[in-house]
N, C-alpha and C positions, 0 to 999 in steps of 0.2 A: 125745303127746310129739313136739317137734320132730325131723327131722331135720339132721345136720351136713352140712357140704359135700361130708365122704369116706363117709356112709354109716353114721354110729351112732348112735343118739337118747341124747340128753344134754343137759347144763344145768349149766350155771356158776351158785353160787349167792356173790353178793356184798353188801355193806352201804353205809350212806354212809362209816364207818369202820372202822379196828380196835378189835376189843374189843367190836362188835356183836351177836358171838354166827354169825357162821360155821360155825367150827370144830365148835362142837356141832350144829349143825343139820345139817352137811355129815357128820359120825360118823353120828348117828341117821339118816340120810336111807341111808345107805350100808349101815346094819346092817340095817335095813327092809326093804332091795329085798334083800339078802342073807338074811332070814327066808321072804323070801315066795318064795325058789326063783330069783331072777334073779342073771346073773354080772352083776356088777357090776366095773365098773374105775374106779375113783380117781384122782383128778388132782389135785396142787396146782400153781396158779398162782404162779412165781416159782420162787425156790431154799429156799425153807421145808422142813426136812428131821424136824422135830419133829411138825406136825402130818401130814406124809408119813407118818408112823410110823403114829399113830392111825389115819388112815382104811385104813392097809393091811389093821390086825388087825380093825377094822370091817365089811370089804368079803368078807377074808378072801385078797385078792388084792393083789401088788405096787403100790402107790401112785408116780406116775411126775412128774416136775417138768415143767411147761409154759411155758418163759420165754424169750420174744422178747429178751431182754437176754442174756443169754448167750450163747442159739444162733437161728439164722437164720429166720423163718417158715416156708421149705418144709422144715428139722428138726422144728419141732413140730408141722406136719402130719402128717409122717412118723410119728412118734412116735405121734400119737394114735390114726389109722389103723391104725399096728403092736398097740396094745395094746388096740386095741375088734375091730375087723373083724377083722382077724387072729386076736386072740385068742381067738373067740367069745362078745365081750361083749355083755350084752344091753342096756347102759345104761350111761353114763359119766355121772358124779358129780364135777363139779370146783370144788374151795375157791378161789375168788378171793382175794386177797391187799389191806388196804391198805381205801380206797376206791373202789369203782365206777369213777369217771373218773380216780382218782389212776396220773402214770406218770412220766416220770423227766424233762417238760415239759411247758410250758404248751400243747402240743396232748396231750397226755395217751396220748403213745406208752411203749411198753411196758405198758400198763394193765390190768387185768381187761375192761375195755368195747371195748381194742382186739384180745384174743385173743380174744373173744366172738365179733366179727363175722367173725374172722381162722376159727374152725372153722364159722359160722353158726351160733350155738348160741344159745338164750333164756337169758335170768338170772333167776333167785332172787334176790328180794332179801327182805333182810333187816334189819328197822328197830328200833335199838333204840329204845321206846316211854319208858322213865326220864324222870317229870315232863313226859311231855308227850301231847297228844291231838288236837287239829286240825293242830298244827301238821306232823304226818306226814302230811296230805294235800296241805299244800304242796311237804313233802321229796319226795314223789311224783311229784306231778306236775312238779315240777322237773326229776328223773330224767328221765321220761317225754319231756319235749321238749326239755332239753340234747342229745339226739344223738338222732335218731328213729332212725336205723341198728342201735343197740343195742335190741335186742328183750327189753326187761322183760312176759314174758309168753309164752303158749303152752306152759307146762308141767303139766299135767294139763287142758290145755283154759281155763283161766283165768286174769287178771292176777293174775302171781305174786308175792304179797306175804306172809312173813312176819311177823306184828307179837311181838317179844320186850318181855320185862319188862315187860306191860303192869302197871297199875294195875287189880288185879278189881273193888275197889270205884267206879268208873267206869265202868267196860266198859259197863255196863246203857244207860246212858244217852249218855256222851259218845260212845262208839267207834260207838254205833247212828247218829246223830249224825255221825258224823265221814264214816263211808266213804259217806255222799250225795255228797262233795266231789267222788270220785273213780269215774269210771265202771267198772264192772263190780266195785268194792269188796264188793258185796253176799256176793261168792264169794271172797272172799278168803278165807288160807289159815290159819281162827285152829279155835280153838275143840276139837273131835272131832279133827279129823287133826291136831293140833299136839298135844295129850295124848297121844291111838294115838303120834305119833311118840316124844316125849322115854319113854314105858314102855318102849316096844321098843327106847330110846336108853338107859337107866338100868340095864335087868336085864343087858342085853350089857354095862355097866361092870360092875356087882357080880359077874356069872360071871369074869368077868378080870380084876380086881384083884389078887390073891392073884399071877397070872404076871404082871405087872408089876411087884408089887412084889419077887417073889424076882429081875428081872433088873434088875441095878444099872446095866446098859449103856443101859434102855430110856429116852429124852427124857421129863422128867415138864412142864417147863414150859419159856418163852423167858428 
């Protein structure tokens, strides 16, 4: 696992869009490190205060907003530093917002891929797969060398790709297929630790439904 610029191993996990499938991956990934005995700290990227909520009860700890747009760079340093090292986190967990390279200009400031580099942290990304199979070897490598500064990669040792929604009856063939395209694919992050993930993502729903749904206060969607 990467280290940040202030000193906490972490990883920002983003997509090429919203609606990718984040959200859940970034829950399960939080609940995970949180089964296995580690403090984990939560971050979402931006002012998103709904899925804030989610990864707190996830984590089991304070989920905190990371956004260049509102408040100044050496605040969200601050801030990150405050609620990992300080707090004695063992690992930060932080939801990107939006698109990868999407920010509030065509240099792509305020972004997910600009607070990236802003704590030194790698990205998760996250592909929704829906109707399609080679062609996320292109979205990839796209990623990959639109900004070589953004480090998609070095989170458990290998390039960090989740593939969502895939199509099973393909898999066999195309996706075997597919990830030649893209170098070190071979270890990408599907299959075993994407099932382990979403079970220890699912049973932490079903145990906490019931307290969500008695609290009328709690964000259920956007």
């Amino acid at each position: 696992m990467s280290e940040t610029k202030v000193g906490c191993p972490g990883f920002f996990v983003s997509a090429l869009r919203g609606g990718s499938g984040k959200t859940l991956l970034t829950i399960g990934l939080s609940a995970a490190f949180k089964a296995l005995g580690k403090k984990t700290a939560p971050f979402k990227k931006g002012p998103d205060y709904i899925d804030a909520g989610w990864l707190s009860l996830a984590a089991g700890r304070p989920c905190y907003n990371l956004d260049t747009y509102l408040i100044s760079e050496s605040r969200v340093l601050h801030s990150y530093l405050k609620n990992t090292v300080c707090s004695g986190a063992d690992i930060a967990v932080i939801e990107g917002n939006r698109g990868l390279f999407d920010g509030i200009d065509l240099d792509g400031r305020t972004s997910t891929a600009e607070t990236a580099k802003l704590l030194g942290l790698p990205v998760l990304l996250c592909l929704d797969c829906t109707k399609s199979t080679r062609t996320m070897a292109a979205s990839v490598l796209g990623c990959l060398h639109f900004d070589p500064d953004v480090r998609i990669g070095g989170v458990m040792g290998v390039l960090s790709v989740v593939l969502n929604r895939l199509n099973m009856s393909v898999i066999a063939f195309n996706w075997k297929e597919t990830v030649r395209y893209v170098p070190s694919w071979q270890e990408v992050l599907v299959s075993v630790t994407l099932v382990t993930l979403l079970i220890v993502l699912f049973r932490w729903i079903v145990n906490r439904m019931p307290i969500m749904k008695e609290d009328p206060a709690f964000p259920q969607e956007h």
